[in-house]
Each structure stands twice: as C-alpha cells, then as structure tokens.
C-alpha positions in Angstrom: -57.6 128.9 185.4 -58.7 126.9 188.0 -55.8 123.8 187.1 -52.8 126.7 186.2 -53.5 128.0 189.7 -53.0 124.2 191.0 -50.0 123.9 189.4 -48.4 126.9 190.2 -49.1 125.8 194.3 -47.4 122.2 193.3 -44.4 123.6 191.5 -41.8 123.4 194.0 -40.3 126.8 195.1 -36.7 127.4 193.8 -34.1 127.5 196.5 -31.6 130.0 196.1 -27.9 129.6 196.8 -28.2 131.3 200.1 -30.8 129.0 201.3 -29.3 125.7 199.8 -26.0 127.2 202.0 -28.2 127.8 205.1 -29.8 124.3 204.6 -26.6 122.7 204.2 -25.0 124.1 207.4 -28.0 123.1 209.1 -27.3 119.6 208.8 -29.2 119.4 205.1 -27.1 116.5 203.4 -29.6 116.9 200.3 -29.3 120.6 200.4 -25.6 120.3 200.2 -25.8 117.8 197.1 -27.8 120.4 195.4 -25.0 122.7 195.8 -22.0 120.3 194.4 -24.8 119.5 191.5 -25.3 123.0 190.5 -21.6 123.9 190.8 -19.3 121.1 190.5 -18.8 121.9 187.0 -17.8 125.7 187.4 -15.0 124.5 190.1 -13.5 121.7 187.9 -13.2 124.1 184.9 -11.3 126.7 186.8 -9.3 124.1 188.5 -8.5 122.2 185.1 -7.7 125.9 183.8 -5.2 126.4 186.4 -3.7 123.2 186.9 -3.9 122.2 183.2 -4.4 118.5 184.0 -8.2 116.8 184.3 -7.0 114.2 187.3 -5.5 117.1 189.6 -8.8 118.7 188.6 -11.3 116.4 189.3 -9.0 115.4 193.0 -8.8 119.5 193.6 -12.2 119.9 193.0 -13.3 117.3 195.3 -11.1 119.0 197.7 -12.9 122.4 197.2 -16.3 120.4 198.0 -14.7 119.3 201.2 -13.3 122.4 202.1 -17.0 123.6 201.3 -18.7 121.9 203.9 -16.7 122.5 206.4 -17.0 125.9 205.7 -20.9 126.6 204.7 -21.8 127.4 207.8 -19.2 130.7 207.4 -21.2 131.9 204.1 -23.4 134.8 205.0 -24.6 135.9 201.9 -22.4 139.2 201.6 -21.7 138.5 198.0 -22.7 136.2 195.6 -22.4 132.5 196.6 -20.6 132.0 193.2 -17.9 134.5 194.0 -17.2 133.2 197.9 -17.3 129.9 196.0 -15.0 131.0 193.0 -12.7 132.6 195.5 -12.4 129.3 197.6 -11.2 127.2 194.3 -8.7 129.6 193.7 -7.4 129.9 196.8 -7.1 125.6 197.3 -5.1 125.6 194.0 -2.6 127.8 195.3 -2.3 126.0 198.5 -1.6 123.1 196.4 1.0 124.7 194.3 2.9 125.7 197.5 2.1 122.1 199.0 4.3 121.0 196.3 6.5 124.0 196.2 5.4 125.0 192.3 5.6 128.4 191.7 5.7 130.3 188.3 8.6 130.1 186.8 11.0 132.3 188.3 13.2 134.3 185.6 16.1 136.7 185.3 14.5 139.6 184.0 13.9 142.0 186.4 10.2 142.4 185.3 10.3 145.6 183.8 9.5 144.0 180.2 6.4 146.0 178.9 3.1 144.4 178.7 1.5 145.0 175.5 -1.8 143.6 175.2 -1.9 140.9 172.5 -5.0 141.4 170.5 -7.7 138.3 171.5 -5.7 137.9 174.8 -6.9 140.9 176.9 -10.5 139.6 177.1 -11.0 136.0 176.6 -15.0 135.8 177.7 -15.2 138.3 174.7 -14.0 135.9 172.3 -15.6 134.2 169.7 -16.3 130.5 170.5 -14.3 129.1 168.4 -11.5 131.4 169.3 -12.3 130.9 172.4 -12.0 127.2 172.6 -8.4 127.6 170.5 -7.5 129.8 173.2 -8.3 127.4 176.1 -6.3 125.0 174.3 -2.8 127.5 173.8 -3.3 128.3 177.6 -3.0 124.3 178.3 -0.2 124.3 176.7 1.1 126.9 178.5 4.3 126.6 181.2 2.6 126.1 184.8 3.6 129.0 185.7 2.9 131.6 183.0 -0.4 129.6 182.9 -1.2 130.5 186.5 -0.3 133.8 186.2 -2.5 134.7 182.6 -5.5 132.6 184.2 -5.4 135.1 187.2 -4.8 138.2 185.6 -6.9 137.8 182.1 -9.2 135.3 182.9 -9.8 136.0 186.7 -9.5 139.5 186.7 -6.8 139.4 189.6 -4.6 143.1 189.9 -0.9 142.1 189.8 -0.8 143.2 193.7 -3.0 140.5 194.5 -1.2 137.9 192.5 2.0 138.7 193.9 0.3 138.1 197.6 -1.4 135.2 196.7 1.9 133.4 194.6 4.7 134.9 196.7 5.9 136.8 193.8 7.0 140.5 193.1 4.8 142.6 190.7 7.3 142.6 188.7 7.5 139.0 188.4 4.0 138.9 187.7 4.0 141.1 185.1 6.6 139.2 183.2 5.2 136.2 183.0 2.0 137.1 181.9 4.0 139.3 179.2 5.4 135.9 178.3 2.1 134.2 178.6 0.1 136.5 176.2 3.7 136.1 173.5 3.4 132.4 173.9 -1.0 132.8 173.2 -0.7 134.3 170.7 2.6 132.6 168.3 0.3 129.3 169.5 -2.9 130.8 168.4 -1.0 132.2 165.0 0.4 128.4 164.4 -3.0 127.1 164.8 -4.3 129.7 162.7 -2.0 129.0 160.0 -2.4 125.3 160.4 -5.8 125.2 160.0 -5.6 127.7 156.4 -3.1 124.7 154.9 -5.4 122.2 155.9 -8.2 124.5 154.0 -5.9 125.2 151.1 
C-alpha cells in the first residue's frame, strides 16, 4: 500500500486543455508544444478534408498553430478548447479560399433543386469504417467547391445560414451544391462498390 501511495504522489498530474492554454499564454513555450502535440493531428485532417490536398494542409495547419498563439491568451474556457480550436481551423481555411478568391462553384440553378438525403451521406461519423474511409476518399475527389460545402454541412454540422455567411453565398447556393455533392458521393461510392464486387467475382 505503502509503494501504490508513492506512486500515485510521483505520477504527474494531467493538465487539462484549459490549463495547457493558460500556461501557454503565460509565456509557457513547453505548455504550448503540448497543445500542437495533442492536436496537430485533428487540425491537419479537417484542413486536408477541406482543402483536399496534404501540402495546403500541413502549410494551413501550421498557420492555425500560429494563429493559435497569438490568440491563447483570448481562450477562456467558455466551451470546449476543441471546439474554439475546431472553429479557428475552419475559419483560416476560408480566409484562404477568399485569399485566393476560390469559392464553390457558382452555378445556374437558382438553388431550389431538392435535397434528398443520399443514404450513407447524411451521417458520415455513423459510418462503418470501411465505408467510411471509401467515403473520405469520394469527398477528395469531390469539386472544391461542392467539397467545401458537404464538409461543412455533413461533416461539420454547419446550418446552410452559416455557410452562406461564412462562403459569401446564398442559401440557395448552398443547398445546391451540397445536393450535387451527396449525387456525386454517392455514383462514386456505387462505382467503387461495383468495382470492388468485379474484382471479387
């Protein structure tokens, strides 16, 4: 009992995110470096979903980080760190779409298409893994823009309101890409699906 008491007292204490966050705006370098090791990965795969390409990935996520520290000192713990943090990546991929004035493909519809829920589209973290990971795939293969617009909406659970805002679209326009975006899933998803039954055959 004696040693198990011991260790317990030399086990360090496990900082949370607030207090890696207060650290770091303290001046804590280390504490900082805690936060990019527990997080860096989280940031690169949303930016590599949204961007679709692991070099603008890797160069927005260091961007995030920078963005980050400049910013710690700003995080007050009103909501989850993950969630201020998860916010922060999506909003620096945006300003680099309009940095290089990329928006979602514009089209002529007038956005009044229906949009039917493809079935495996609606709720991607509900996926099977397998399914899931053929669906991470169709999604890079996906336009930039209906890409953008399907990772906000389905994936980041965005309203169309706030996707509009945030892409300088109409609602309308948002609704008719992702439309697109689950159509082009799922004939992606059905070729791979049939592709992989030949190969079986």
């Amino acid at each position: 009992m004696q040693y198990l008491a011991a260790v317990a007292i030399e086990t360090p204490r496990v900082e949370t995110d607030l207090d890696l966050a207060r650290a770091s705006a303290a001046g804590d370098t280390a504490a900082f470096e805690q936060l990019y090791r527990q997080h860096h990965r989280r940031v690169f795969s949303l930016c590599l979903r949204m961007l679709g390409n692991p070099t603008e990935a890797e160069d927005l996520t260091q961007d995030v980080f920078v963005q980050l520290f400049r910013k710690i000192g700003s995080f007050r713990g009103e909501s989850a760190f993950t969630t201020w943090l998860h916010r922060m990546t999506v909003n620096q991929v945006l300003m680099h779409f309009r940095k290089r004035n990329v928006r979602p493909e514009l089209t002529t519809d007038d956005g009044e298409l229906p949009v039917t829920i493809e079935v495996g589209t609606d709720k991607p973290s509900r996926m099977p893994i397998v399914d899931h990971i053929a669906l991470e795939r169709a999604i890079g293969e996906l336009p930039k823009g209906y890409r953008t617009v399907f990772v906000l909406h389905d994936v980041e659970g965005y309203e169309h309101e706030e996707i509009g805002r945030m892409l300088g679209v109409t609602v309308g326009t948002s609704k008719s890409q992702l439309h697109k975006a689950r159509m082009r899933i799922r004939t992606l998803l059905d070729k791979k699906s049939s592709d992989n039954r030949e190969v079986q055959a």
